[in-house]
N, C-alpha and C positions, 0 to 999 in steps of 0.2 A: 504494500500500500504506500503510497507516496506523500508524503507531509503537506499539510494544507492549515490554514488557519481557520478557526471558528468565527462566523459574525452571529449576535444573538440580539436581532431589532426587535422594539417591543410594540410599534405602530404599526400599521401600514406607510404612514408617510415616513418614517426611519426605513423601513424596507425599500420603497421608491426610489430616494437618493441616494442612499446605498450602490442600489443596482445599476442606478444614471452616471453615477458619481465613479463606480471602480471601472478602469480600465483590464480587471484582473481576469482569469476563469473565474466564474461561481459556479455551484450548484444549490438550486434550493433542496431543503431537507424538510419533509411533512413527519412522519412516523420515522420513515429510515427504512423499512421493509425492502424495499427495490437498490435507493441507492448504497445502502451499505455494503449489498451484495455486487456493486460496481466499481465502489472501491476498492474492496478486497481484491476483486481480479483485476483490477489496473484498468478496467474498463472507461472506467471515470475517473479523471484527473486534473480535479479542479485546484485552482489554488487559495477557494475560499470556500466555505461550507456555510450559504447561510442556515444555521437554524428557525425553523417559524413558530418553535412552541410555545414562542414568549408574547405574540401578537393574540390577546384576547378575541380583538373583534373577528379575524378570522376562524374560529370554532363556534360549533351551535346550532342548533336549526329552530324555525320559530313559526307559524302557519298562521294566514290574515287571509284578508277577501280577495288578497291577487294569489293565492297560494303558499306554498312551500320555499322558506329561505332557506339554504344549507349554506355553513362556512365550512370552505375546502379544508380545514382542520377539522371537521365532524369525525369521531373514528366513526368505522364501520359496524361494528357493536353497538353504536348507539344508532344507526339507522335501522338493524335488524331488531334494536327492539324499541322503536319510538313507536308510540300509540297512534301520532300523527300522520307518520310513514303505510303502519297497519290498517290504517283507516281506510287514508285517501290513496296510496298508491301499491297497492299489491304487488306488482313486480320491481318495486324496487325491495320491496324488504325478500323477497324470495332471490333477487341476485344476491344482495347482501348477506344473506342467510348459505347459500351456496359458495361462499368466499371463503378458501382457505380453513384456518380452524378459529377456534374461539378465543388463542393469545395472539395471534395474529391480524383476527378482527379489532380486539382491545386496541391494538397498535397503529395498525393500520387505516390510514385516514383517505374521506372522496378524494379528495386533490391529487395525493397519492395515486391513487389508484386510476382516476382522471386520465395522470400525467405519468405515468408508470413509462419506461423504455421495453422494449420487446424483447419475447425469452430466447429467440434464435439461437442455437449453439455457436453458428459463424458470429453473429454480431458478440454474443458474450464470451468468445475465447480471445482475449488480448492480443495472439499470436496471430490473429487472422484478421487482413486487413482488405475487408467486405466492401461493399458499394457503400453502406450506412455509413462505414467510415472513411470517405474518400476514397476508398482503392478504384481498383479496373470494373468488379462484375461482382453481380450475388453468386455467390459459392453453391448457393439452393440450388439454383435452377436446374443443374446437371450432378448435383453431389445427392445428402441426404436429406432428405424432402420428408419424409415422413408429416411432420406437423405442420407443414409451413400450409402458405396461400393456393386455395385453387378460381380465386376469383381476383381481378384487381391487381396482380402481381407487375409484371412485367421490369421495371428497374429494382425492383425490391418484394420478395416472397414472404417476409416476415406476415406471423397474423397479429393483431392487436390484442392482447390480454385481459383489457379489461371487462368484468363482469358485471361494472354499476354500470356502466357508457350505453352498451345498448339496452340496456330497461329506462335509465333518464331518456335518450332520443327519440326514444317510440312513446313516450309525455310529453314531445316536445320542450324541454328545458331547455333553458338560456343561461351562459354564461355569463357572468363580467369578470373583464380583464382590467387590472389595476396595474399601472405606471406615472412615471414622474409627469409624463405630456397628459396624462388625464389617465379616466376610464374609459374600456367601451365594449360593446354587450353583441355578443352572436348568437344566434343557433349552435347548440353543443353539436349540430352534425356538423357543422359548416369549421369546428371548432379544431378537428383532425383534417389530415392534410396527407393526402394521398405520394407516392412514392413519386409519380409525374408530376409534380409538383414540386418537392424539396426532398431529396431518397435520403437527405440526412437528418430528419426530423419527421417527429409523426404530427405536432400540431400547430398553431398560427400563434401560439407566443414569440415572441419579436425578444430584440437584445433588449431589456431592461424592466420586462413586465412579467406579471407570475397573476395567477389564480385568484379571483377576489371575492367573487361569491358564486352562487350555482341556484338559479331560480326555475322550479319548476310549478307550473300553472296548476290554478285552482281546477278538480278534477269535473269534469262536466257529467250531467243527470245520464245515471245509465252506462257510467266508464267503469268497464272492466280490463283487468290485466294477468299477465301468466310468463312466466321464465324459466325456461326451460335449458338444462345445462347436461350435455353428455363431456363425461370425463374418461379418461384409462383408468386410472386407481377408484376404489371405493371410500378411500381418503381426501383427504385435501388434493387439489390436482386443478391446472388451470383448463380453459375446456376447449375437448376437441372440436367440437360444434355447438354453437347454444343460438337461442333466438329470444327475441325479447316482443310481442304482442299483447300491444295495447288499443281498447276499441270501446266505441259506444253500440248497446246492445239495446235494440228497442224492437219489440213484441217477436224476440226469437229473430233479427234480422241483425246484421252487421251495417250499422249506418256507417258508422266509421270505424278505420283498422289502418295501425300505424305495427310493421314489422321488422326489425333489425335483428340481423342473425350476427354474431361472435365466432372467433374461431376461423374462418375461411377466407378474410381479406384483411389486407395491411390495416385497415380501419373498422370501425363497427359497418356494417355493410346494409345499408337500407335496401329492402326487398319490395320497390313499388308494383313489380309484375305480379307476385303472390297478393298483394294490397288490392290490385285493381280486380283481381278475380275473386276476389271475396266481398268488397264492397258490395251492401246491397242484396246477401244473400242473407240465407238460411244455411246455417254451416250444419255439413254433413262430415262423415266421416271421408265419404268419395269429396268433396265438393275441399275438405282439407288438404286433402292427399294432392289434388290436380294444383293446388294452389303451391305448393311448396314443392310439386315438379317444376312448374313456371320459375319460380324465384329461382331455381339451379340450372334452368336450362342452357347458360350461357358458362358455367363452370368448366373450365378445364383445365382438371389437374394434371400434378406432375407425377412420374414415374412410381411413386411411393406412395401418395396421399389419395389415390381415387376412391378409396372408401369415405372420405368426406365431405362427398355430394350425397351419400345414402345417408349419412348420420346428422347432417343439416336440413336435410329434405325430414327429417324424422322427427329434428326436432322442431322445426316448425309446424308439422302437423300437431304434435304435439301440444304446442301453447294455444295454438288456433284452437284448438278442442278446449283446453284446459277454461281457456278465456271465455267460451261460452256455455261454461259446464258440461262439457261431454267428456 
């Protein structure tokens, strides 16, 4: 591991100029769950660490008539068991609940996990100098493939990890981004940043900004939700395939249906071809099934991972049912 100095700001605005202010590496630190484990392999080699466990305003979550505030210091344990969370939005307590174990939920916080870097073995063996990290090519694409991308790939196969991202986007949640030049607020899809884009980052933070809050909309009459996570172990295990559906159910019909699958692209992957053949239905078991062939129709994996398109297609039938009680 490589020496680095500690910064411990206790504001937001101590954090802002902070990060305007050093010409240095940083990295921010929420729990420490992801980057400790980047340090350790020389992955990450900052030459500042800020800490954020000292900024109050950043943890908490609090629910009003526009919805659900979360500070990207919420740990995860407290999503999985907020009454609030229980209430109003179903699949986000059942991804949080699907997350790792219960000291690692204790630890581990949204933002974190928001902002997590991908489990790739090429991008996390220090020794391998992958497209993520400036080299020539992704190692995936002709090497070991097993876990990676079979949709969205192309400069970069890695899959995105997180299991809160795609149950928050299928809510439609909105970010705010805090910096010294202000704040400003996106769509958390709009929020990750595809490999065609930037192959060395997964999302639109910029040099000097970090995570400021996480708002998700007050739940509309008749919203139902369901997340669905297939894994390898029967333990903790991040997932090979998961899907996140959320939707308004009105007299046994799907008026609206919002589906983002985990697991099979650089990003959480919105599924609007599955979306548009559900809208407006009566979900069946067949009427599920055809819907989450659609969403995969355009998959195509690598030499290793083609069982991925079954186990996505599955788990979206899956939530689709789950979400309208079936």
């Amino acid at each position: 591991m490589r020496e680095f100095r500690i910064a411990q700001p206790k504001t937001v605005d101590e954090l802002a100029a902070l990060l305007a202010e050093t010409k240095e590496r940083t990295a921010l630190m929420a729990g420490g769950t992801d980057l400790i484990d980047e340090l350790k392999s020389g992955v990450a080699a900052p030459d500042i660490v800020v800490d954020l466990q000292g900024i109050a305003s950043l943890a908490g979550l609090a629910r009003d008539k526009d919805g659900l505030r979360i500070g990207p210091l919420t740990t995860v344990e407290e999503l999985a068991s907020s009454p609030e969370v229980a209430d109003g939005y179903p699949v986000l307590r059942e991804a949080a609940l699907s997350l790792a174990t219960p000291q690692l939920r204790h630890a581990g916080t949204l933002g974190g996990n928001l902002c997590q870097r991908p489990r790739c073995w090429y991008y996390r063996d220090p020794e391998v100098v992958c497209k993520k990290k400036g080299g020539p090519r992704c190692f995936a694409f002709r090497g070991r493939n097993k876990y990676h991308a079979i949709m969205g790939g192309g400069a970069c196969f890695i899959v995105y990890p997180s299991d809160l991202a795609p149950a928050l986007i299928s809510l439609g949640t909105k970010v705010m981004i805090g910096g010294a030049r202000g704040d400003r607020v996106l769509p958390l899809e709009e929020f990750y940043k595809p490999p065609s884009v930037d192959v060395t980052r997964e999302n639109a933070l910029g040099p000097g900004e970090f995570l400021k809050d996480i708002r998700v909309p007050a739940p509309k009459g008749g919203q139902k939700g369901a997340y669905v996570k297939i894994k390898e172990r029967g333990t903790w295990d991040f997932a090979l395939a998961s899907a996140a559906a959320s939707g308004v159910v009105k007299d046994g019909v799907l008026a609206e249906i919002t589906i983002v699958a985990g697991g099979v692209a650089p990003v959480p992957r919105r599924m609007p071809q599955a979306e548009a053949a559900l809208r407006g239905k009566t979900v069946t078991e067949t009427v599920a099934a055809r819907a989450a062939a659609e969403a995969l129709k355009d998959a195509t994996p690598l030499a290793e991972n083609a069982y991925k398109k079954e186990l996505a297609a599955a788990a979206i039938k899956r939530a689709v049912l789950a979400l309208v009680g079936k």
